[in-house]
LUMBA-36658 format. One line per field, with one value per residue (C-alpha): x, y, z; residue in one letter. Coordinates in Angstrom, 2 decimals. Last residue first. Layout:
% residues N
X (X, ...) $
Y (Y, ...) $
Z (Z, ...) $
res (a, ...) $
END
This chain:
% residues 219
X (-30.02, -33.23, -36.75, -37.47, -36.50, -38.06, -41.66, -41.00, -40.28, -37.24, -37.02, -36.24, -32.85, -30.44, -33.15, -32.00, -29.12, -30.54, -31.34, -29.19, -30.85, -32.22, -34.20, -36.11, -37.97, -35.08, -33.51, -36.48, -36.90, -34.41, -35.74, -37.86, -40.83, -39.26, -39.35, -42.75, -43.01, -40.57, -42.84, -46.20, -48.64, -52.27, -52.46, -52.32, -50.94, -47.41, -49.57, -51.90, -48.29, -46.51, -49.45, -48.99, -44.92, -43.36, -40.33, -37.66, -35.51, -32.03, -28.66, -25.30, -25.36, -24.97, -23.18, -25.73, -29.26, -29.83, -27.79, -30.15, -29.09, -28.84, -31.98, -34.09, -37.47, -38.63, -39.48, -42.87, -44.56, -47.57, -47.19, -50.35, -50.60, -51.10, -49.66, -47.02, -46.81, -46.29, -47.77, -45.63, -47.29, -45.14, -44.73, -43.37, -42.67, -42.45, -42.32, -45.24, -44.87, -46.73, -46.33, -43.48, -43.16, -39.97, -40.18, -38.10, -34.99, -33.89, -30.00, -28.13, -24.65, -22.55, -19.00, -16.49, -14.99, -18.52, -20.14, -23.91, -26.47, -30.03, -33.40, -37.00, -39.91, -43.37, -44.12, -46.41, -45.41, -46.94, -47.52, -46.55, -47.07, -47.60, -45.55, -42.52, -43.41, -42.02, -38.77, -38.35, -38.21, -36.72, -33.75, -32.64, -35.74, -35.37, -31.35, -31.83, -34.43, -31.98, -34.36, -34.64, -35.64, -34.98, -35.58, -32.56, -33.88, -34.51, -35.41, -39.42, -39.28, -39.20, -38.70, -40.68, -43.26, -40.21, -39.98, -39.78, -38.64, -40.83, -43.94, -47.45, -50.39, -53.16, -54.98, -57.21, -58.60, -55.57, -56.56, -54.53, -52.23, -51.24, -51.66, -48.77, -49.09, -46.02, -46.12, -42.58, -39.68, -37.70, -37.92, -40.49, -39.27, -41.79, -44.79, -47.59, -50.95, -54.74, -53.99, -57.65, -58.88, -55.76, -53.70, -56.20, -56.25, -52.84, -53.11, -55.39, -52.33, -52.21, -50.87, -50.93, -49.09, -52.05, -51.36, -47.55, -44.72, -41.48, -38.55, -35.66, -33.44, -33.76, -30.42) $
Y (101.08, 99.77, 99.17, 96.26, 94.98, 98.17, 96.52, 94.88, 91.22, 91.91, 88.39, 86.76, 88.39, 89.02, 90.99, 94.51, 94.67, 96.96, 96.33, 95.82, 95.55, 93.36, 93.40, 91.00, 90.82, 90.62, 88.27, 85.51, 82.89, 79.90, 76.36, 74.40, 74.09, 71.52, 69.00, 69.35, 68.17, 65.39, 63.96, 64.02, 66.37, 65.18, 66.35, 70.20, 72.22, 72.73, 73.47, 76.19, 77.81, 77.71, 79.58, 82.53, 82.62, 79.68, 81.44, 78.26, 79.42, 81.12, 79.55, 81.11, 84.26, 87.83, 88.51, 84.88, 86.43, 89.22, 87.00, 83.87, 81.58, 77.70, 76.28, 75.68, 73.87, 75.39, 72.90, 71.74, 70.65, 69.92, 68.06, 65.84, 64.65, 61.28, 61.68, 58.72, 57.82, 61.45, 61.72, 63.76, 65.09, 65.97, 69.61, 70.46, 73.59, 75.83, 79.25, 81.66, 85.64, 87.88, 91.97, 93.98, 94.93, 94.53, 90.92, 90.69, 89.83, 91.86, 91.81, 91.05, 92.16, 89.40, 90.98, 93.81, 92.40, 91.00, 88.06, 88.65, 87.68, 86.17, 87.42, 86.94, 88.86, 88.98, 85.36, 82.46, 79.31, 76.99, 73.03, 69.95, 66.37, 63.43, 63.10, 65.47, 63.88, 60.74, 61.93, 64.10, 60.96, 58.83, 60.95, 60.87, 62.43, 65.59, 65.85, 68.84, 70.99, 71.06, 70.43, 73.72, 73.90, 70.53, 69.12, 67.74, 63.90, 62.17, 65.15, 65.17, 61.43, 57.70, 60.03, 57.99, 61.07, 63.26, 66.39, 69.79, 72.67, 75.68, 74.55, 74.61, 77.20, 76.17, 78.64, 76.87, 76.20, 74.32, 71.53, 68.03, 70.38, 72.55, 76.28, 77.49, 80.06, 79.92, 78.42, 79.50, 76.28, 78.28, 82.11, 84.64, 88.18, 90.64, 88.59, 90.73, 90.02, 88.13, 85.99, 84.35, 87.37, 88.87, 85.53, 83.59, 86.42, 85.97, 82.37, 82.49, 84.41, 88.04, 89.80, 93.01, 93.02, 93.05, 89.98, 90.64, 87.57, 88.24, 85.75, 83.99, 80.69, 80.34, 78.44) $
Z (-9.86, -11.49, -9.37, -9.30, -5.50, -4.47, -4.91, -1.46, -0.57, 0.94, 3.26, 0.17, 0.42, -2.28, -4.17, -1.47, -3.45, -5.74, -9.49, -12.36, -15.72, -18.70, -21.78, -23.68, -27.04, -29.44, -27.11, -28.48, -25.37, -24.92, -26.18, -24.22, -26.94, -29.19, -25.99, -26.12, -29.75, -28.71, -26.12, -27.72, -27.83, -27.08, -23.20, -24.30, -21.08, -22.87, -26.12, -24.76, -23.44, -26.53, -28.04, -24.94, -25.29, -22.76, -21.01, -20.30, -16.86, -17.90, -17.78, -18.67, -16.65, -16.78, -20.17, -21.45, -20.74, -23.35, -25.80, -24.79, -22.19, -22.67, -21.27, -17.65, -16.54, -13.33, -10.68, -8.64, -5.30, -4.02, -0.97, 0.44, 4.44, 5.03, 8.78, 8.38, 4.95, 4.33, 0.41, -2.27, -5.47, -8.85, -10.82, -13.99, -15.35, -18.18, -17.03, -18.07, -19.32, -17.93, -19.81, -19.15, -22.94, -23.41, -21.91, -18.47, -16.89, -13.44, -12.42, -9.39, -9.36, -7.40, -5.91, -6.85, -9.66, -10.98, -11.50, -12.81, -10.86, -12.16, -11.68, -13.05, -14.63, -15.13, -13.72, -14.27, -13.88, -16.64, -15.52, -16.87, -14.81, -17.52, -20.35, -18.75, -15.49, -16.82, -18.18, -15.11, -12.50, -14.91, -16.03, -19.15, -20.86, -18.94, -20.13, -22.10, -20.55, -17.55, -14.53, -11.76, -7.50, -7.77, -4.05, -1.91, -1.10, 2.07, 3.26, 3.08, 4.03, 1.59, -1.80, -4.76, -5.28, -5.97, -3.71, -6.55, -5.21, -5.18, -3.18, -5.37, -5.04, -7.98, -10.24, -11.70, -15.56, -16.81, -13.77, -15.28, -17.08, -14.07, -13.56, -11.18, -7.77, -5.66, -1.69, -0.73, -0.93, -2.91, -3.63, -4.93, -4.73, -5.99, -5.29, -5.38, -2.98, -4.34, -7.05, -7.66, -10.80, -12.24, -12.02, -13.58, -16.56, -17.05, -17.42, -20.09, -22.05, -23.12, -20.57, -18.35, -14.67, -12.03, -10.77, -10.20, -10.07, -9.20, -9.81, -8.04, -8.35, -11.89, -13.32) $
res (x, x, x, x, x, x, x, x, x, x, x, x, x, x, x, x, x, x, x, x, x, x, x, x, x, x, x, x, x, x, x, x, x, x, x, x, x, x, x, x, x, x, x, x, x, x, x, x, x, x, x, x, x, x, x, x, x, x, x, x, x, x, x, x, x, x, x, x, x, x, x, x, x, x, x, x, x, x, x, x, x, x, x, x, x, x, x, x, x, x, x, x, x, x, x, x, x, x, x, x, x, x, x, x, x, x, x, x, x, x, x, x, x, x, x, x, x, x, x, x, x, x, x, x, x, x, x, x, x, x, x, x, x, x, x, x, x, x, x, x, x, x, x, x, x, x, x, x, x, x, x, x, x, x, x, x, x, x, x, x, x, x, x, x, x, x, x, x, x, x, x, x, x, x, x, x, x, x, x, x, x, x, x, x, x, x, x, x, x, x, x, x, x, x, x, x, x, x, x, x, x, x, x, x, x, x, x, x, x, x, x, x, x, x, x, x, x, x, x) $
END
C-alpha cells in the first residue's frame, strides 16, 4: 500500500518529469495525502504538468460516492479488473515523488518510516488516472491511483506492499502509446533495494494536516 508521500520541486533528477516539476510546481509537498489535488504527467499530455485528485472515481460511478475511490491497484490483478485493465491500455500517468512513507508495526504502536532512492533524487510512481463528469452540474474530476507490488528487502521489515517506482527509461516507456499490454505489465515490478534506504521519522507524518519539512527529518 502507498497511502502517503512527499513530493519537492527542487529535489534533483534525471527524468523529463523532474524538470516539469522544477519549472510549473510552485510550493513542497512534504505530506501528500488522498483526495489533495497532486501534480502527475499523463500519457495523453507527457509534456504538462497536470494536478489530479488522489483516489481514483471510475468514469462509470452514477455520484462522487457511489463508489470508495482507489487510492492504490495491485499491479498484479490490473488486467482482471475491467475498470484497471482498460485504463492500463489507455489512461497511464507517472507520479512524481522523492520519497514516500509506510508504518512499521511495532510493540509500542505504528512507527512511520520514510522510503527513498540513495541518492534523494525524483523518482516517478506508475499510475493511472480516469475522468469523472457530474451529470448534474457537468463539472470534470481528474482523478488517479498509485499502482502497487510485493515489497522489496528495504521495503518488506516495515511493510509488505510498496507503490511501483518507474526508473527515468521505465518512465519514457510507461508514457509511450506503442507498448503493448504485457510489456507494461513487465515494468510494475518492485524497485532495486540496492538503491533505496529507509528510516523512522517523527510522528508528526500521521497527520496530513503537518505538512512541514519536519515530517523528513529522521528520529
Amino acid at each position: 500500500m502507498c497511502g502517503r508521500y512527499s513530493v519537492i520541486p527542487k529535489a534533483k533528477g534525471r527524468s523529463k518529469t523532474s524538470k516539469l516539476l522544477e519549472k510549473h510546481l510552485q510550493e513542497a509537498n512534504y505530506n501528500a495525502a488522498p483526495s489533495q489535488a497532486l501534480p502527475v504527467v499523463t500519457n495523453t499530455q507527457p509534456d504538462k504538468l497536470q494536478f489530479f485528485s488522489w483516489g481514483l472515481q471510475p468514469f462509470w460511478a452514477k455520484d462522487a460516492k457511489a463508489v470508495k475511490r482507489s487510492i492504490n491497484a495491485r499491479a498484479e490483478t490490473l488486467t482482471e479488473k475491467p475498470s484497471f485493465r482498460k485504463l492500463l491500455t489507455s489512461k497511464r500517468c507517472l507520479v512524481p515523488a522523492d520519497g514516500f512513507f509506510e508504518w512499521q508495526v511495532a510493540d509500542h504502536g505504528k512507527v512511520p518510516y520514510r522510503i527513498l532512492l540513495k541518492s534523494e533524487e525524483l523518482f516517478s510512481f506508475a499510475g493511472l488516472w480516469d475522468e469523472w463528469t457530474d451529470k448534474e452540474t457537468g463539472e470534470v474530476l481528474h482523478t488517479f491511483t498509485i499502482i502497487t507490488t510485493e515489497a522489496n528487502d528495504v521495503v518488506k521489515p516495515i511493510h509488505n506492499r510498496m507503490p511501483v517506482m518507474l526508473s527515468p527509461e521505465a518512465e519514457e516507456l510507461w508514457l509511450d502509446a506503442h507498448e503493448s499490454q504485457q510489456e507494461l505489465l513487465s515494468l510494475l515490478h518492485p524497485y532495486k533495494a540496492a538503491d533505496m534506504k529507509a528510516y523512522p521519522v517523527s510522528p508528526l507524518v500521521n497527520s496530513p494536516l503537518n505538512n512541514v519539512p519536519e515530517v523528513l527529518n529522521s528520529l
